[in-house]
Backbone bond lengths (Angstrom), bond angles and torsions (degrees), N, CA, C in turn:
res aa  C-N    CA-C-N  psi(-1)  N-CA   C-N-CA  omega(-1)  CA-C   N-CA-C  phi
1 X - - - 1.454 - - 1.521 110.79 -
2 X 1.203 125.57 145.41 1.607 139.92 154.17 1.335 116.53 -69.25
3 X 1.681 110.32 114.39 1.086 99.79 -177.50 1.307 129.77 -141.00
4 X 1.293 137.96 157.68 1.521 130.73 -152.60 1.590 104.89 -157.73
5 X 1.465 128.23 126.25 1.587 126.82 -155.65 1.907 81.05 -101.82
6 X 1.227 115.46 150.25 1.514 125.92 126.07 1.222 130.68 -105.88
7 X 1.332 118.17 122.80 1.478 108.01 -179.14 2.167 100.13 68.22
8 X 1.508 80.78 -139.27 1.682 120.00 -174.09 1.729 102.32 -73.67
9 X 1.664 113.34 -40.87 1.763 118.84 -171.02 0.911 89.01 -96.07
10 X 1.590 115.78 128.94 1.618 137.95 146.68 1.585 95.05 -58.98
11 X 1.645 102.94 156.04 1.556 125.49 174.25 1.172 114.80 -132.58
12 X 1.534 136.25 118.77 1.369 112.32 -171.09 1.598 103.14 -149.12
13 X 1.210 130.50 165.21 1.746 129.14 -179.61 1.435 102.26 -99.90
14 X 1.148 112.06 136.83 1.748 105.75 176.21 1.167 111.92 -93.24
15 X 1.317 137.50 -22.44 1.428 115.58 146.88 1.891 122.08 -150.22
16 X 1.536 71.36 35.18 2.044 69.19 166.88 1.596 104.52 -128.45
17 X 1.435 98.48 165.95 1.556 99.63 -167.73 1.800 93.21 -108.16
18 X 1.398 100.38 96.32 1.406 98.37 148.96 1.406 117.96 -166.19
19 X 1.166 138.44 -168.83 1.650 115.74 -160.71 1.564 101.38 -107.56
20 X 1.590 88.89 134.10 1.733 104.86 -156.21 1.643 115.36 -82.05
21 X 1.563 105.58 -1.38 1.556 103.93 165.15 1.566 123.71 -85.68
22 X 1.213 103.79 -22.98 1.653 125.46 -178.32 1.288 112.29 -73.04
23 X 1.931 105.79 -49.94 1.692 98.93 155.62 1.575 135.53 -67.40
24 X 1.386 89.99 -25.50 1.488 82.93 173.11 1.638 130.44 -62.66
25 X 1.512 99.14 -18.68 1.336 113.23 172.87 1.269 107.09 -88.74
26 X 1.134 122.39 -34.98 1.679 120.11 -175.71 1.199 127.94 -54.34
27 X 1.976 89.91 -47.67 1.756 113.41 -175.55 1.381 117.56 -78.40
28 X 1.736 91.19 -31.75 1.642 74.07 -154.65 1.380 90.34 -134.19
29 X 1.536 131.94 -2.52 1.799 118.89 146.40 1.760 88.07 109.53
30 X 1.293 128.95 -1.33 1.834 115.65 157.86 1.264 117.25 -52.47
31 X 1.328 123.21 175.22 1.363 128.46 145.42 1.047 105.06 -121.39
32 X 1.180 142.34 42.62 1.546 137.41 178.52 1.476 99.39 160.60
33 X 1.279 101.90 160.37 2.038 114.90 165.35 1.315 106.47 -76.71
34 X 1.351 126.65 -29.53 1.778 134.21 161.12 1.188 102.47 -44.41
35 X 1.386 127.25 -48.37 1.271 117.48 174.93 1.122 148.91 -80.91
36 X 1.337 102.15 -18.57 1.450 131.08 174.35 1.413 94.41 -71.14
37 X 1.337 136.70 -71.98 1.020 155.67 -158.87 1.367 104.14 -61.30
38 X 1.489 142.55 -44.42 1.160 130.77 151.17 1.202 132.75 -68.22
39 X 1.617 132.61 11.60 1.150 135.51 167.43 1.566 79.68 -103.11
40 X 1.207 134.04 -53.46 1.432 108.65 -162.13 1.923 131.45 -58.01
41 X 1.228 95.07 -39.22 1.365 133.36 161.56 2.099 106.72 -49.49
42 X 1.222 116.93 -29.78 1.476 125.59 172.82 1.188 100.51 -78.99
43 X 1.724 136.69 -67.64 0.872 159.06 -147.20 2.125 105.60 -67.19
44 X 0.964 85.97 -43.51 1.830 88.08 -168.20 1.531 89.21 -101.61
45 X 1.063 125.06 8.02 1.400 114.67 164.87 1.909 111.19 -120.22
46 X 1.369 115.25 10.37 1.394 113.10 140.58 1.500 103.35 -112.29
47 X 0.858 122.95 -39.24 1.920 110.99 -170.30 1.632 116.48 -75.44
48 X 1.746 116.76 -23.42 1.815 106.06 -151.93 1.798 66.06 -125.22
49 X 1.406 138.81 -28.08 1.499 113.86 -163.46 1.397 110.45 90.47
50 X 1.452 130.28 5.29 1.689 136.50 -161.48 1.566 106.57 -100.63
51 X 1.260 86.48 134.69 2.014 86.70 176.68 1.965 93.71 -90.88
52 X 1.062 114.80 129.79 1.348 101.36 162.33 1.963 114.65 -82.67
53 X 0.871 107.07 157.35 1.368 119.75 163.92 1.466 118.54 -107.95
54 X 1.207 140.69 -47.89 1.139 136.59 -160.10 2.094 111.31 -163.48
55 X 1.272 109.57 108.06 2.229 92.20 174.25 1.558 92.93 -72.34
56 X 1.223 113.16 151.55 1.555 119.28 171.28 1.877 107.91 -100.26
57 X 1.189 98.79 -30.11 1.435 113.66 -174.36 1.622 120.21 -144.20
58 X 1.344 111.18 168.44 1.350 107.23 164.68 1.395 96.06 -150.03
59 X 1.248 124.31 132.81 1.450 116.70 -171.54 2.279 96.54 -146.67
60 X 1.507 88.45 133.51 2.023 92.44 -161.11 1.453 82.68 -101.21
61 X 1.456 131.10 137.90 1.176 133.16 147.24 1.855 125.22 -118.80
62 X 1.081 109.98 82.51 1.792 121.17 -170.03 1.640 103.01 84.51
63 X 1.365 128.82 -104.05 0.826 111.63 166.73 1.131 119.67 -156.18
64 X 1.646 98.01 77.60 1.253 115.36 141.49 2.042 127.04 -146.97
65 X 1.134 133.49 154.98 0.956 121.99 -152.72 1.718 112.05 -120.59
66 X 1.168 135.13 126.12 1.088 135.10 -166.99 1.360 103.33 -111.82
67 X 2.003 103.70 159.80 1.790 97.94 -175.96 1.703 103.16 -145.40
68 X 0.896 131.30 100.41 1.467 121.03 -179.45 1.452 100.34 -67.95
69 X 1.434 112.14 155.44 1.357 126.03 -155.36 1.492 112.67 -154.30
70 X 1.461 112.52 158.27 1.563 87.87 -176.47 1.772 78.58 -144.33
71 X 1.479 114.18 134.92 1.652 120.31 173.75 1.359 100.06 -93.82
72 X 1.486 114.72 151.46 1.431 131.49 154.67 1.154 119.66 -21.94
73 X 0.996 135.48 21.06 1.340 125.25 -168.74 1.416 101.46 -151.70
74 X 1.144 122.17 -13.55 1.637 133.89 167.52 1.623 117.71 115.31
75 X 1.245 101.55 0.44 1.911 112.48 -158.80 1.591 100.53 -80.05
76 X 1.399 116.45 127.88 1.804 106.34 172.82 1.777 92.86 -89.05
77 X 1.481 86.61 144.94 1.496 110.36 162.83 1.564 120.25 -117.50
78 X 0.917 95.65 176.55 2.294 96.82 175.25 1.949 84.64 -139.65
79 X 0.921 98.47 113.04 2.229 116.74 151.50 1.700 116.93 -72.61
80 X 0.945 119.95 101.50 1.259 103.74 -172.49 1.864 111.69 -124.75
81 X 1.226 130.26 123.11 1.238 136.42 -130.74 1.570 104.10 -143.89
82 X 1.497 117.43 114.24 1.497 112.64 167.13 1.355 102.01 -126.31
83 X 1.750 102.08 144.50 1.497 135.74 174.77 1.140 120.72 -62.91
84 X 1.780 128.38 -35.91 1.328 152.85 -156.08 1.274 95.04 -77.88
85 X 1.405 143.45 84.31 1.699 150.46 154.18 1.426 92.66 -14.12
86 X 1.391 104.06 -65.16 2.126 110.54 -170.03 1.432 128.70 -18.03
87 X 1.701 82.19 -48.96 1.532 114.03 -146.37 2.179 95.97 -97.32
88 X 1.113 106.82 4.56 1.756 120.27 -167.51 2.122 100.80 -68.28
89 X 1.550 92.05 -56.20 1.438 93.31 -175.94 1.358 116.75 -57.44
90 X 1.613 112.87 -43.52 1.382 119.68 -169.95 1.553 98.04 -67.90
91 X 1.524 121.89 -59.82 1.312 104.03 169.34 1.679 139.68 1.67
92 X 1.732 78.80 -84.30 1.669 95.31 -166.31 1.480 95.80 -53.33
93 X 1.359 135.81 -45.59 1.472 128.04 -168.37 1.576 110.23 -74.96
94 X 1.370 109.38 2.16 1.355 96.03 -176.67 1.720 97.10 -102.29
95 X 1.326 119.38 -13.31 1.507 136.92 176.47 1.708 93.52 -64.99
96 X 1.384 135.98 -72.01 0.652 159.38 151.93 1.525 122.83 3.48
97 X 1.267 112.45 -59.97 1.577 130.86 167.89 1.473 105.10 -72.66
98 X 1.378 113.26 -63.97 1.302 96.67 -178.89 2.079 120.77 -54.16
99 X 1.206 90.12 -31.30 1.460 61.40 173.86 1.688 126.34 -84.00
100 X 1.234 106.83 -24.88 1.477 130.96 155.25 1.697 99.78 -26.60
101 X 1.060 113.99 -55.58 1.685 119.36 -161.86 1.530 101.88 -76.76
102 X 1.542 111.16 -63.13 0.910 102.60 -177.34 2.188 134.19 -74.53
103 X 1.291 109.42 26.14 0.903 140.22 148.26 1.562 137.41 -69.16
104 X 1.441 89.93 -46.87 1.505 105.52 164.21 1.952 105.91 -102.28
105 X 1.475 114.36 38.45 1.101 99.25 141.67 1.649 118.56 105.25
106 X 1.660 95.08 -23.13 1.557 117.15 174.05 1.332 129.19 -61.80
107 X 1.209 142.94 86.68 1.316 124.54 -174.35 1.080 145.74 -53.40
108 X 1.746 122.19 78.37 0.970 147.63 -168.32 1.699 116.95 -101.29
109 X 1.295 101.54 146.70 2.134 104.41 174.57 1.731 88.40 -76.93
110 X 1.288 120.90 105.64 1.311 130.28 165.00 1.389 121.03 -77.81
111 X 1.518 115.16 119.30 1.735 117.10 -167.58 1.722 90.54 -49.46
112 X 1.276 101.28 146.83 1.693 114.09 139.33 1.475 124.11 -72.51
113 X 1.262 118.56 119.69 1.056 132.20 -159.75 2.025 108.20 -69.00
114 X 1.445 128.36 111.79 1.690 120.39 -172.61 1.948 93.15 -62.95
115 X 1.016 82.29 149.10 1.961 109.12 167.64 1.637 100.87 -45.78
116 X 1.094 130.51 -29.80 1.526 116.62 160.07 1.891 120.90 -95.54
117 X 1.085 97.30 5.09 1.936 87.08 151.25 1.586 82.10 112.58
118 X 1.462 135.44 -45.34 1.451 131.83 -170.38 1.630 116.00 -53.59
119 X 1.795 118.90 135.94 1.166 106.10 157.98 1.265 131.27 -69.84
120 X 1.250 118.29 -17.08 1.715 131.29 -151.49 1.453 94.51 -135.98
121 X 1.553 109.21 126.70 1.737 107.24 177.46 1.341 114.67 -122.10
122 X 1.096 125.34 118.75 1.640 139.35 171.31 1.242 102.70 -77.41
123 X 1.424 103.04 106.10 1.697 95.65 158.64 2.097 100.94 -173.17
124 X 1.146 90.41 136.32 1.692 113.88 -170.23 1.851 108.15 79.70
125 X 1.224 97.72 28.55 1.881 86.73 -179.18 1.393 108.19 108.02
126 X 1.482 127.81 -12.36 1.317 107.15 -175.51 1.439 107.62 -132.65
127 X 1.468 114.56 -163.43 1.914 97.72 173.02 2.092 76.84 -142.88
128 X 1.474 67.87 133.98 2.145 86.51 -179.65 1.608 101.93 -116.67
129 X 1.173 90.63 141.12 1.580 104.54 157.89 1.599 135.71 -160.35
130 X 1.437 115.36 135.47 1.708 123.98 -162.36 1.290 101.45 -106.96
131 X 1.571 80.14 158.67 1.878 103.11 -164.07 1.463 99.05 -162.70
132 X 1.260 88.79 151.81 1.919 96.85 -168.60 2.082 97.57 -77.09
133 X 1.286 94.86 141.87 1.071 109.51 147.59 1.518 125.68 -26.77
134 X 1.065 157.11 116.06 1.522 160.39 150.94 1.352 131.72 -63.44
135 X 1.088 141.54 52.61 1.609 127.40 -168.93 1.819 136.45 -51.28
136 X 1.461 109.64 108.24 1.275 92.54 -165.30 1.592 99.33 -179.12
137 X 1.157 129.51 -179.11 1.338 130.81 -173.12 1.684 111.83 -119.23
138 X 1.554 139.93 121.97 1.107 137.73 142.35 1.418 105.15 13.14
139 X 1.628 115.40 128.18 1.131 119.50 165.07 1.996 109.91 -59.14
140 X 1.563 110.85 123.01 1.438 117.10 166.62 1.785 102.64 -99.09
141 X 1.877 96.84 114.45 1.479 99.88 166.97 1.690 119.92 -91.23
142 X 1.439 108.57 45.39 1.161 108.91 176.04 1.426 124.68 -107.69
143 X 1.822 81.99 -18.38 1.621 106.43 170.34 1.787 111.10 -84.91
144 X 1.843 113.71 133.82 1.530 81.24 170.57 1.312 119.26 -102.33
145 X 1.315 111.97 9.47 1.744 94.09 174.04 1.690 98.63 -72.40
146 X 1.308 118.06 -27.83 1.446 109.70 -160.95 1.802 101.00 -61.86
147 X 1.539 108.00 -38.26 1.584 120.59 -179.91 1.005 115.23 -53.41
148 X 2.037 125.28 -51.30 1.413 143.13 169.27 1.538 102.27 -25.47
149 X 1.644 98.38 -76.63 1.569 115.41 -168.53 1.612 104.91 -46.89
150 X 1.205 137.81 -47.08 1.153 133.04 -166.42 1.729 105.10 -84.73
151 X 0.778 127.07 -17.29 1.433 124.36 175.15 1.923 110.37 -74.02
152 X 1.503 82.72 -55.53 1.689 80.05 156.57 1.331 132.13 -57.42
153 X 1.427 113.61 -53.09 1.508 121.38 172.30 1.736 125.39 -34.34
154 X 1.744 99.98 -39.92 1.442 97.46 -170.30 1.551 112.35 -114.30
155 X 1.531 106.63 15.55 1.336 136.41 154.10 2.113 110.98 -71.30
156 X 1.167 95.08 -61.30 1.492 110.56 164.47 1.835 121.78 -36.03
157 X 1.504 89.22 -67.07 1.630 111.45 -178.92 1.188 104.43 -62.26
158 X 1.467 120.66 -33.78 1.989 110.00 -172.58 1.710 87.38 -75.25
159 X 1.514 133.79 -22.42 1.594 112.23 -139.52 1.823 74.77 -91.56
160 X 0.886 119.35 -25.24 1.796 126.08 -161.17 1.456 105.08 -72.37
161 X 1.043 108.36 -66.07 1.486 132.95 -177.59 1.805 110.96 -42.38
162 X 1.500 98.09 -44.88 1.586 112.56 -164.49 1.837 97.28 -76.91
163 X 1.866 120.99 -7.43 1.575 106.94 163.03 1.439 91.68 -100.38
164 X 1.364 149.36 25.07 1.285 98.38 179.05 1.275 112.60 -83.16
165 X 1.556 114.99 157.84 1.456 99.53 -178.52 1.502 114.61 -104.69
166 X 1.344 107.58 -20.57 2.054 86.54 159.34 1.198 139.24 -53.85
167 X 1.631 122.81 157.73 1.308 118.55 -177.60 1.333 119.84 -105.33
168 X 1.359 134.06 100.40 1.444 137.07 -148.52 1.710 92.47 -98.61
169 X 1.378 105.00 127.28 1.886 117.46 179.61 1.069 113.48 -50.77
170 X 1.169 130.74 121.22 1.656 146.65 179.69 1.792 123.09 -101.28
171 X 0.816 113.12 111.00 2.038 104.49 173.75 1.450 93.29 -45.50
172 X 1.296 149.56 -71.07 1.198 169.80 -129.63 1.535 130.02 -103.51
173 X 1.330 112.64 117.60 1.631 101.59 179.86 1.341 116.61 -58.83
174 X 1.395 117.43 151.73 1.459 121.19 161.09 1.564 127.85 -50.14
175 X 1.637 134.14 145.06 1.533 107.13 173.56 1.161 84.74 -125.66
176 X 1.549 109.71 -178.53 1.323 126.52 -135.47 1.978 86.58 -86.92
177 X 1.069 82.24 138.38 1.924 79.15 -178.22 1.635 113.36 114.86
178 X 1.189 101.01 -20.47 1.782 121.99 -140.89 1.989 92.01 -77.39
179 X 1.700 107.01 133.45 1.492 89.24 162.34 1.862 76.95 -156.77
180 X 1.681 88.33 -166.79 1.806 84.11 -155.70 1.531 108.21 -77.54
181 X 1.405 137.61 139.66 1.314 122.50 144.58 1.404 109.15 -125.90
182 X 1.230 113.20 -176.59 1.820 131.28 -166.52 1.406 117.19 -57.39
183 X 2.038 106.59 -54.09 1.239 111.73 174.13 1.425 114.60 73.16
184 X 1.255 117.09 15.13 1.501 130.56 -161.04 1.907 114.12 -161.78
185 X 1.398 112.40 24.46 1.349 104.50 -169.05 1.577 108.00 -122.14
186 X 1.355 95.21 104.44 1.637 113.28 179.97 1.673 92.35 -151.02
187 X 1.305 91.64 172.16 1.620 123.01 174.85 1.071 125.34 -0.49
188 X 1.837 101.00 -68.73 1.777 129.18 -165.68 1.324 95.43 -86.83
189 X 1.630 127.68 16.95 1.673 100.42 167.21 2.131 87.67 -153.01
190 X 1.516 112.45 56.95 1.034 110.74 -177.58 1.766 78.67 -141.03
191 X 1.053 113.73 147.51 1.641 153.09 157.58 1.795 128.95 -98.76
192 X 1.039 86.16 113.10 1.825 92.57 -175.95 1.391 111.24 -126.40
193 X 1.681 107.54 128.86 1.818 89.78 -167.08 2.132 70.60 -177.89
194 X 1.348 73.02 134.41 2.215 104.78 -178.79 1.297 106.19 28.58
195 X 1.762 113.59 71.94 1.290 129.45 169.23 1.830 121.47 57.71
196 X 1.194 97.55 27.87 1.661 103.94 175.70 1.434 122.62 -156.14
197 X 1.462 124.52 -162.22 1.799 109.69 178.69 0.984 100.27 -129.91
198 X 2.053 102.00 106.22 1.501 118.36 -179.80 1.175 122.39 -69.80
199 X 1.423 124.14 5.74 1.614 124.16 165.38 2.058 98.42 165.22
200 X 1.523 84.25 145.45 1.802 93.33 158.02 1.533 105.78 -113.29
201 X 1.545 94.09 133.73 1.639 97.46 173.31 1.408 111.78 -99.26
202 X 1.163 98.78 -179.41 1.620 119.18 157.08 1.833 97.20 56.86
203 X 1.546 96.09 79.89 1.662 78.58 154.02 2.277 123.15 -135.24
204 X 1.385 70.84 75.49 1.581 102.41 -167.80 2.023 103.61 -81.09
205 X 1.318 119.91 -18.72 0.812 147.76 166.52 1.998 129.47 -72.72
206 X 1.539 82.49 -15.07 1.164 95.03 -170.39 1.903 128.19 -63.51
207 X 1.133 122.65 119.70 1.536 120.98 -166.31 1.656 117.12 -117.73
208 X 1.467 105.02 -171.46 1.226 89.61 162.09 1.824 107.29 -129.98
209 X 1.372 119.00 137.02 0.932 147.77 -162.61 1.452 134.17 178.62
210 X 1.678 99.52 156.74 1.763 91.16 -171.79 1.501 138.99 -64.69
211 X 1.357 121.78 97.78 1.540 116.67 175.37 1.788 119.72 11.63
212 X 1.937 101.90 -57.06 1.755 79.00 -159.92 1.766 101.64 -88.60
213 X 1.435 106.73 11.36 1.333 101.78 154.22 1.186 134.68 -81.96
214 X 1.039 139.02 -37.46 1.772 156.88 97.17 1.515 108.76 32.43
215 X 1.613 96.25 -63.33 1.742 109.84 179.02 1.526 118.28 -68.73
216 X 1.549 96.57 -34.60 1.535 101.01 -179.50 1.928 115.41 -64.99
217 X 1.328 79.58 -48.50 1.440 83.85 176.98 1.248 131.59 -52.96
218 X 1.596 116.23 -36.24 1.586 128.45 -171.65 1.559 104.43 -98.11
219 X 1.597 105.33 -12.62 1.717 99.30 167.15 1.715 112.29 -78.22
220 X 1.109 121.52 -28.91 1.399 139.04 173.44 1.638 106.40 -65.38
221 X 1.097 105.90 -70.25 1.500 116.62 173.79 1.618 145.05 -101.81
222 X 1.955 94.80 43.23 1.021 105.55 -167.61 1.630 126.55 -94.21
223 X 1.823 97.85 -0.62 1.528 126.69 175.70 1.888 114.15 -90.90
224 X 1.232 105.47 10.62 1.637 97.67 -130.84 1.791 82.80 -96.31
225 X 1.012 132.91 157.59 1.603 139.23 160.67 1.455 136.58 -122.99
226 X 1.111 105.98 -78.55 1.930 107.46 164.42 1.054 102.73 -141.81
227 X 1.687 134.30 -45.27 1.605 119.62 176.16 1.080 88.34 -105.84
228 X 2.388 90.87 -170.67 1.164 104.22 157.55 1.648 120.51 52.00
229 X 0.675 92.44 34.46 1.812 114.78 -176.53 2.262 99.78 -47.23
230 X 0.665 103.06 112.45 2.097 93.63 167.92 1.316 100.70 -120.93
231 X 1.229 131.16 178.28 1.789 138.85 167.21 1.717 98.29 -96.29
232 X 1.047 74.75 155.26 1.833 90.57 -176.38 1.508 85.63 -77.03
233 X 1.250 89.71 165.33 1.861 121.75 -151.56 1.806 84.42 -104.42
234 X 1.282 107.76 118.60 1.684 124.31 170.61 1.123 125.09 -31.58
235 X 1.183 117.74 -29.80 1.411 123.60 166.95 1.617 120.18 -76.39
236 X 1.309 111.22 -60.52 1.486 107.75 147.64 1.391 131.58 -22.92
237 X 1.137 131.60 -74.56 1.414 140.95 129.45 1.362 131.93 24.97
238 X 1.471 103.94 -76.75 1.438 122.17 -179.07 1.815 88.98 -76.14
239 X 1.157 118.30 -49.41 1.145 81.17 -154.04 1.859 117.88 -96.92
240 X 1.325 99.05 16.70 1.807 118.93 167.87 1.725 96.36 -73.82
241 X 1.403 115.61 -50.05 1.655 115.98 178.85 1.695 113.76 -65.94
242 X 1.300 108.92 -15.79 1.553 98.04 169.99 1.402 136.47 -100.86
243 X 1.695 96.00 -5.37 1.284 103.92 170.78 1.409 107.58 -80.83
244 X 1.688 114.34 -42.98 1.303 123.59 168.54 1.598 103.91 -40.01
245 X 1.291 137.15 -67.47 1.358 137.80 -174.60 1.631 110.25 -41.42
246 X 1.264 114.40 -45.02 1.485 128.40 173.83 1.746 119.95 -37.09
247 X 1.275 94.70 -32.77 1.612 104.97 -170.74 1.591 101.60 -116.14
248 X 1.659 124.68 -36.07 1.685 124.84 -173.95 1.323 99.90 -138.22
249 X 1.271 121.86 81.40 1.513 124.16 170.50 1.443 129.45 -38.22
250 X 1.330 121.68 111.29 1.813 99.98 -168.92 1.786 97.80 -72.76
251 X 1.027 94.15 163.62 1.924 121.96 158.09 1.062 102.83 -62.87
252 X 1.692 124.35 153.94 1.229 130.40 177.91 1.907 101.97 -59.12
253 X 1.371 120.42 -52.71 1.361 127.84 -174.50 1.048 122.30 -57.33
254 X 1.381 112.30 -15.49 1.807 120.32 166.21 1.409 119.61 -96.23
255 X 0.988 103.44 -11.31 1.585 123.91 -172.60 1.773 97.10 -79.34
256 X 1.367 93.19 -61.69 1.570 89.19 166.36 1.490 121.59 -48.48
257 X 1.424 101.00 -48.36 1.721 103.99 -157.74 1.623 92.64 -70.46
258 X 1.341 134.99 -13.81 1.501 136.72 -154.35 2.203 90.01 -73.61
259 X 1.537 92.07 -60.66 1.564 90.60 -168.46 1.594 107.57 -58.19
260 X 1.372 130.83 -36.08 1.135 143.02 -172.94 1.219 114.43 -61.44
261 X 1.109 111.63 -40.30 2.390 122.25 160.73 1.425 92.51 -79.58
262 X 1.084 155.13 -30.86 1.356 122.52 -177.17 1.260 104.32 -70.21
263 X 0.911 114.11 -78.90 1.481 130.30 167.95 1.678 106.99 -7.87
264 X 1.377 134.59 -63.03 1.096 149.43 -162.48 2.022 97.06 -76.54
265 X 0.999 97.53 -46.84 1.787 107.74 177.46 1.723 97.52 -64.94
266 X 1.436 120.14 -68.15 1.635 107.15 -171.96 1.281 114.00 -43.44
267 X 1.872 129.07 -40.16 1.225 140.82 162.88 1.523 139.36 -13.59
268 X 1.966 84.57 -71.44 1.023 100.92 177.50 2.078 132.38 -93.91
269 X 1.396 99.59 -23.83 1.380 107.71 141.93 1.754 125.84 -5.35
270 X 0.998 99.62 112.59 2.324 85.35 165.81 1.648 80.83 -101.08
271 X 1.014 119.24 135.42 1.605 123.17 -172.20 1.401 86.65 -128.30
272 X 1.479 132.09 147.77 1.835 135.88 -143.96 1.951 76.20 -90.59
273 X 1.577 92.68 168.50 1.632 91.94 162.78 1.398 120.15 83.42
């Protein structure tokens, strides 16, 4: 990360290289993390009811900006905040699912719900939303029970996902086959903590499309984090898709189409090196 302190709050880019106080003014109209941090600190104390105690961080990724936080009471939170008006509707419904999911059981960072019932809050230009802290480590695919568990995991999430019955806004038509998955499940948004997977984050990414495309993708990119990007190692691979098989058996015709997207994903990749 790039990084630059104000004051007491560190500021940093999670994966672009440019200096993260300048964007913060650019993107999102602060002059400081003091400032950020006292509008944020206003904000969850009319909408969530939260005394803050302390931001630990502020970290901008494209455009949107996240803040770990710690309330009076000792609890870490993450604030997480986009600028993009566009992107407001899809939001809230993507707030929405996740908690939807994790209801039925999914291990998901579930929004905290604002004092008026909304997951997702619009207010001064942006739409924010909090979620507890998670404790746990980056999925390591070097381990394979850790691989097992996740093959199952996003075996689970396609079977979950495929009742929900809301319709979450898409750039993109549906194709024939098409139901929702994550589109986002690798490494840098997997949680590992006392031999299991204490949550998948981030599914802001989320579309609609076919499962064993879904699979292809996260078998390809199921090592991957913020740099330095490589493809998971074939062996890995095969055997993330068989735990997956364990819980949602593909069809012979997907089975085919499964190697045929990998294949097409290692391809198209610029992989560093």
């Amino acid at each position: 990360m790039t990084e630059v302190e104000d004051l007491a709050t560190p500021v940093s880019m999670l994966w672009e290289s440019a200096d993260p106080l300048d964007e913060l003014t650019e993107r999102f109209g602060f002059a400081s993390a003091a400032e950020a941090t006292d509008w944020l600190i206003g904000v969850l104390a009319v909408h969530w009811g939260l005394r803050v105690a302390t931001c630990e961080r502020l970290v901008i990724s494209d455009a949107n900006c996240l803040a770990w936080i710690v309330v009076v009471d000792g609890r870490r939170m993450i604030a997480k905040w986009s600028m993009r008006p566009r992107l407001f509707a899809r939001l809230a419904a993507i707030a929405a699912l996740t908690g939807w999911l994790g209801e039925r059981g999914i291990p998901v960072s579930t929004p905290r719900t604002a004092l008026d019932g909304r997951h997702q809050v619009e207010v001064d230009g942006v739409s924010l939303g909090l979620q507890d802290v998670i404790d746990g480590e980056l999925l390591d695919v070097t381990d394979p029970i850790q691989v097992r568990a996740a093959g199952e995991m996003l075996a689970r999430m396609h079977a979950a996902m495929a009742d929900y019955p809301e319709r979450i806004p898409a750039d993109e038509p549906s194709r024939p086959g098409a139901q929702l998955v994550g589109s986002d499940f690798r490494s840098a948004n997997i949680l590992w903590a006392e031999g299991r997977i204490a949550a998948v984050l981030d599914l802001e990414e989320t579309r609609y499309g076919r499962r064993v495309d879904d699979l292809a993708q996260a078998a390809v990119l199921l090592g991957t984090r913020y740099h330095d990007w490589r493809p998971t190692p074939a062996d890995v691979r095969e055997a993330f898709v068989a735990a997956y098989e364990l819980v949602l058996p593909l069809s012979e015709d997907d089975a085919g189409a499964l190697e045929d997207n990998i294949e097409a994903h290692l391809r198209r990749i610029s992989w560093p090196g």
